[in-house]
C-alpha positions in Angstrom: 73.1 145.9 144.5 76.4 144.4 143.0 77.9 144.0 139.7 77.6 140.5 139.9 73.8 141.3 140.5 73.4 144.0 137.9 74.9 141.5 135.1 72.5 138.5 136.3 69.5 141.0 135.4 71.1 142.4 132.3 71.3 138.8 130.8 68.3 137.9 132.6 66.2 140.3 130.5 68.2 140.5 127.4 67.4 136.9 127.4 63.6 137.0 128.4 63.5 139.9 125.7 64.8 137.7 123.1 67.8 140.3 122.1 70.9 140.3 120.6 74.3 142.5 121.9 74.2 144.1 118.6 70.8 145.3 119.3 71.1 146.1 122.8 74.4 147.9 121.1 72.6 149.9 118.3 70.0 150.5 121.1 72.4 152.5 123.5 74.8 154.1 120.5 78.0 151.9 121.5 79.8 149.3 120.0 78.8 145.4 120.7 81.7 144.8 122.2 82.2 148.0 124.2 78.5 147.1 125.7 79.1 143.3 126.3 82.3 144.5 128.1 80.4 147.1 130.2 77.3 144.8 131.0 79.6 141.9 132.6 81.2 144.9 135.0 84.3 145.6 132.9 83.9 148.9 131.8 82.3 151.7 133.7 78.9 153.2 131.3 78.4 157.1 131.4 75.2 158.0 132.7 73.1 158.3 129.6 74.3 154.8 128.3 73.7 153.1 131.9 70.2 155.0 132.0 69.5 153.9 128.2 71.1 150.3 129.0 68.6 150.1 132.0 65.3 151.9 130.7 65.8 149.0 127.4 66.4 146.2 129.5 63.8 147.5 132.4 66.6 147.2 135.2 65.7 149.0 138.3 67.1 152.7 138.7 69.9 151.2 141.6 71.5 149.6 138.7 72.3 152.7 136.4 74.6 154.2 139.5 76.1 150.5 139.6 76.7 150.1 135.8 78.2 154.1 135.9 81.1 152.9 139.0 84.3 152.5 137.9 85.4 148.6 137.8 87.9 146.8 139.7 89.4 144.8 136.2 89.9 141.6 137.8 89.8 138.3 135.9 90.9 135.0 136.7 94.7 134.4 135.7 94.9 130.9 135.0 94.5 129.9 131.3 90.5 129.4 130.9 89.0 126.2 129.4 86.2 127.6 127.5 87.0 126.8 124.0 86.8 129.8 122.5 88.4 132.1 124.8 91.2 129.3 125.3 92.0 130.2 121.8 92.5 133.3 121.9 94.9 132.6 124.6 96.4 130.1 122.4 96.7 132.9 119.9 98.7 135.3 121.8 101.1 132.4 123.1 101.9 131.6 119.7 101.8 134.8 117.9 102.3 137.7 121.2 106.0 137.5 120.8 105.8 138.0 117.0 102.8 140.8 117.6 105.1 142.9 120.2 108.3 142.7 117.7 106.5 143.8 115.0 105.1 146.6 117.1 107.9 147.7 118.6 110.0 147.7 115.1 106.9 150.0 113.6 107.2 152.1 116.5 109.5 151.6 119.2 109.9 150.2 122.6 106.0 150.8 123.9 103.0 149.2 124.1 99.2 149.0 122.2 96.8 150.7 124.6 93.9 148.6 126.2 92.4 152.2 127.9 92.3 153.8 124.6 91.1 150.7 122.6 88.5 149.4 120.2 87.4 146.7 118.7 84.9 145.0 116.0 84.2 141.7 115.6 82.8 140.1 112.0 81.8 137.1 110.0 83.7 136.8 106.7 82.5 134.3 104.3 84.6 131.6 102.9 84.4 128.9 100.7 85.7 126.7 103.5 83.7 127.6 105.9 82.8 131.4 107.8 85.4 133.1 109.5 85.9 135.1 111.8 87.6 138.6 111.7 88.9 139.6 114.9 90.3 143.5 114.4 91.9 145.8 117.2 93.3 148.8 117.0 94.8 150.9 120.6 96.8 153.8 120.9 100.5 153.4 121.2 102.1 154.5 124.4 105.4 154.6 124.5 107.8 153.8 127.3 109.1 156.7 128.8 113.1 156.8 129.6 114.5 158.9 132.7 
């Protein structure tokens, strides 16, 4: 059994099950995000949260040890065409070089962690229409000299 497998049944059943990410979230004790990431093969779960994960969504055992490996990260690198994560590329072309100077004058030549990483995601309502907060917060790591 493959990732690619173990995701098809995860949003096979979450959507025969008629569930939400938050709720598979609140289900398992992680973030929405976290367990989105995690279910499409991103992150690696610990046991308890692939065995949780699995007994919820009634996955066969195989896919517990498959949801607990450690991922290969790979994505494709050409600029996506789905709307709404073209915009968020759109985001950091514009604004990236405005984030990582701001960063590096708050504190120093380094970089915002995407090991040691969160992030929440929530609608805030507005007279002109709902938007959305996007918030995330990693550790800084700075570059070493030598």
């Amino acid at each position: 059994m493959t990732r690619e497998d173990v995701t098809a049944l995860i949003l096979t059943a979450k959507k025969k099950l008629g569930l939400e990410w938050r709720g598979i979230a609140d289900a398992i004790g992680m973030s929405p995000v976290w367990t989105h990431s995690a279910a499409v093969g991103m992150n690696a779960m610990p046991e308890d949260k692939a065995l949780a994960l699995a007994n919820l969504l009634g996955l066969p055992e195989q896919a517990v040890g498959v949801l607990t490996e450690s991922p290969t990260k790979i994505w494709q690198q050409s600029v996506p065409t789905d709307p709404c994560i073209y915009r968020l590329y759109e985001i950091v072309g514009v604004y990236g070089p405005t984030i990582k100077a701001l960063i590096h004058e708050e504190f120093g030549d380094g970089i915002m962690s995407a090991i040691d990483f969160d992030m929440q995601i929530s609608r805030v309502p507005s007279e002109k229409g709902d938007r959305v907060r996007l918030e995330m917060s990693g550790k800084y790591l700075g570059f070493n000299a030598w």
